[in-house]
N, C-alpha and C positions, 0 to 999 in steps of 0.2 A: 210691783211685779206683774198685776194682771197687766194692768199697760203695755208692759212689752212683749206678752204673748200674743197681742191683738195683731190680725192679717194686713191690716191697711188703718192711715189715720182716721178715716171716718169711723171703723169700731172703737177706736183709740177716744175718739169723743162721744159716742153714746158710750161708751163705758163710765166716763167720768160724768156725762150726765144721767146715768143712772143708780151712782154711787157716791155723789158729791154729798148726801145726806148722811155718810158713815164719817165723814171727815169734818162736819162742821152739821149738824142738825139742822140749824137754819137755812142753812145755804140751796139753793136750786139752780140747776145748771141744765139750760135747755139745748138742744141743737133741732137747727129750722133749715131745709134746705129747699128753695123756691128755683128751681130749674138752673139758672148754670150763677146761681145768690146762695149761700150757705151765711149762717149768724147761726154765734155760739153766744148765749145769753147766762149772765151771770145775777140771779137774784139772792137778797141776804134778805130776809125778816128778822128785826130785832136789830140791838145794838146802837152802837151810837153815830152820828153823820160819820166822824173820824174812821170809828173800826170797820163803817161799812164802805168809807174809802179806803181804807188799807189792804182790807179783805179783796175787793173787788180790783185794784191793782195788781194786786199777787197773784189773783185765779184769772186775769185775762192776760198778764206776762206769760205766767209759768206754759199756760197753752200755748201763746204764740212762740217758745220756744220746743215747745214739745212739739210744734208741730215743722219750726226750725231741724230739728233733732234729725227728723225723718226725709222733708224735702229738702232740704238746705234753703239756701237763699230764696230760692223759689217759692216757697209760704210767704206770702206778703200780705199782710192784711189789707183790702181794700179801703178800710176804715175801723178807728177805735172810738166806740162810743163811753163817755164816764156819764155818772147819774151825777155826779158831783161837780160844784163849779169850776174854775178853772183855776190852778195853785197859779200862784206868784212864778215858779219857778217850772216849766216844762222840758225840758234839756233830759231829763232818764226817759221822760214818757218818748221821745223822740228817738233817743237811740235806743231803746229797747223795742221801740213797736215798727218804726221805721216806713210809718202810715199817716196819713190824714188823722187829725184828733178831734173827735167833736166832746165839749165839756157841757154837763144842764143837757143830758140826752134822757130819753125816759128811760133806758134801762142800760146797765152796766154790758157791751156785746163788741164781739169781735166780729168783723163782715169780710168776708174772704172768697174766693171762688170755688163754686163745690168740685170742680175735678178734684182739689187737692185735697179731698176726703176719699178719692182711689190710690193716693200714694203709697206705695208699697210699705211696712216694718220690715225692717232688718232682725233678724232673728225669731221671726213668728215660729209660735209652738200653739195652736189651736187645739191641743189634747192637753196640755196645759192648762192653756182660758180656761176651759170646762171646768176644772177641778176647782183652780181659783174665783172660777165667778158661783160655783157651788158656795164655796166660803163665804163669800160675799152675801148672797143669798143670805146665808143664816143668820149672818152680823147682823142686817137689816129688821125692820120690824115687820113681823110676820102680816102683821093687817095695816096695809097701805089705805086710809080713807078715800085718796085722792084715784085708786086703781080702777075702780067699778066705773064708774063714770071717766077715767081715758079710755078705758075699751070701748063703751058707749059710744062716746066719739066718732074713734076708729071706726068702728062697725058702721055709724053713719056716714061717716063721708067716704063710704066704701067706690073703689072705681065706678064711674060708669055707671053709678046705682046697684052694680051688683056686693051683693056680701063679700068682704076680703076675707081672705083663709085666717085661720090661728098664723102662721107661719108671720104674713103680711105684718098683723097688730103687734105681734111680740118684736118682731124688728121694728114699727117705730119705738116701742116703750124701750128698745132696749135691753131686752132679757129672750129667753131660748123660749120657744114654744110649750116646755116643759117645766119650766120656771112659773110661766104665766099659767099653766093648766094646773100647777099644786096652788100658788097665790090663789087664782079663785076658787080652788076647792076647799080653803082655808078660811072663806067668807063664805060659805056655803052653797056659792052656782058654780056652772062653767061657762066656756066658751060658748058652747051649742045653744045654751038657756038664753042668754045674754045675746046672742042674733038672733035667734027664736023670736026673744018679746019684741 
C-alpha cells in the first residue's frame, strides 16, 4: 500500500530500500544513483546458496516489474547482475528481465537509467505515504546500529565540503527529516551533535 502512495518510482525504491528489513530481516536493498547510472542492489545475509538465489530472483523481478507497472515498456534494465552462477536453464530470466544477464556478479543488482526514477505514479496520495510510512517507522526496530555512522557518512561527503542540511541526509536514507530527528534522539544525539563533531 505505501508503494503506491509514493509520487515517482524513485520514492517507490527508497521506500523499499528502506523497508526491505520489515519483510525479510536479512535482507538489504540499496539504491545508488551515479548521474544518468541508477543500481538497485539486493543483499541476503544468511540462508542457504539456493534461498539466497531464489530470494534475490524474486526481489530483482518483482522490481523490474514494479517498475514495468509505472513506465511501461520503457523501464528496461540496462543490465541484471545474479551473485549466483549460471542455471542450466535461462529462458524466465530472459523473458521476465528482458536485459543483459551477468551470472558470478558480486552482488545481486539491477542497472537501469536514473531518469526512470522521475517516472510519475499513478494514483499518488503523499498525505497517505505520511501516515503509512509513520507505520512503517514503528514496525521497525527502534535502534538502527547501522544509522549513526550513515549520517556520519552523509555529513562527510557533504557537497562541496560544505554540511548538507537534515533535509539532504534523510532523503538519502530514505526517511522524512522527522523520522531521522526522533531515530537519533532515540540513541541519545542529533543531527546538530553529529555535524558539530
Amino acid at each position: 500500500y505505501a508503494l503506491n502512495t509514493c509520487t515517482t518510482l524513485g520514492e517507490q525504491f527508497r521506500l523499499v530500500s528502506r523497508y526491505a528489513g520489515i519483510m525479510n530481516s536479512n535482507a538489504e536493498v540499496g539504491l545508488e544513483v551515479d548521474g544518468r547510472a541508477a543500481r538497485v542492489t539486493h543483499v541476503l545475509r544468511g540462508g542457504t546458496s539456493l534461498s539466497r538465489r531464489h530470494l534475490a530472483e524474486r526481489a530483482l523481478a518483482a522490481l523490474t516489474l514494479l517498475g514495468r507497472r509505472h513506465a511501461g515498456e520503457s523501464f528496461a534494465p540496462r543490465e541484471v547482475w545474479f551473485a549466483h552462477q549460471i542455471p542450466k536453464d535461462t529462458s524466465e530470466h530472459e523473458r521476465i528481465f528482458r536485459a543483459p544477464l551477468r551470472f558470478g556478479a558480486p552482488v545481486d543488482a539491477l542497472r537501469f537509467d536514473s531518469a526512470l526514477l522521475d517516472v510519475r505514479v499513478r494514483d499518488a496520495d503523499p498525505a497517505l505515504r505520511r501516515v503509512l510510512e509513520d507505520y512503517l517507522e514503528r514496525v521497525l526496530p527502534e535502534t538502527d546500529p547501522n544509522l549513526l555512522e550513515a549520517v556520519r557518512t552523509c555529513i562527510r561527503e557533504g557537497v562541496n565540503g560544505r554540511l548538507p542540511a537534515i533535509e539532504a541526509v534523510a532523503n538519502a536514507l530514505a526517511m522524512s527529516p522527522r523520522t531521522l530527528q526522533r531515530k537519533l534522539a532515540a540513541q541519545g544525539t542529533s543531527f546538530q551533535e553529529l555535524a558539530t563533531d
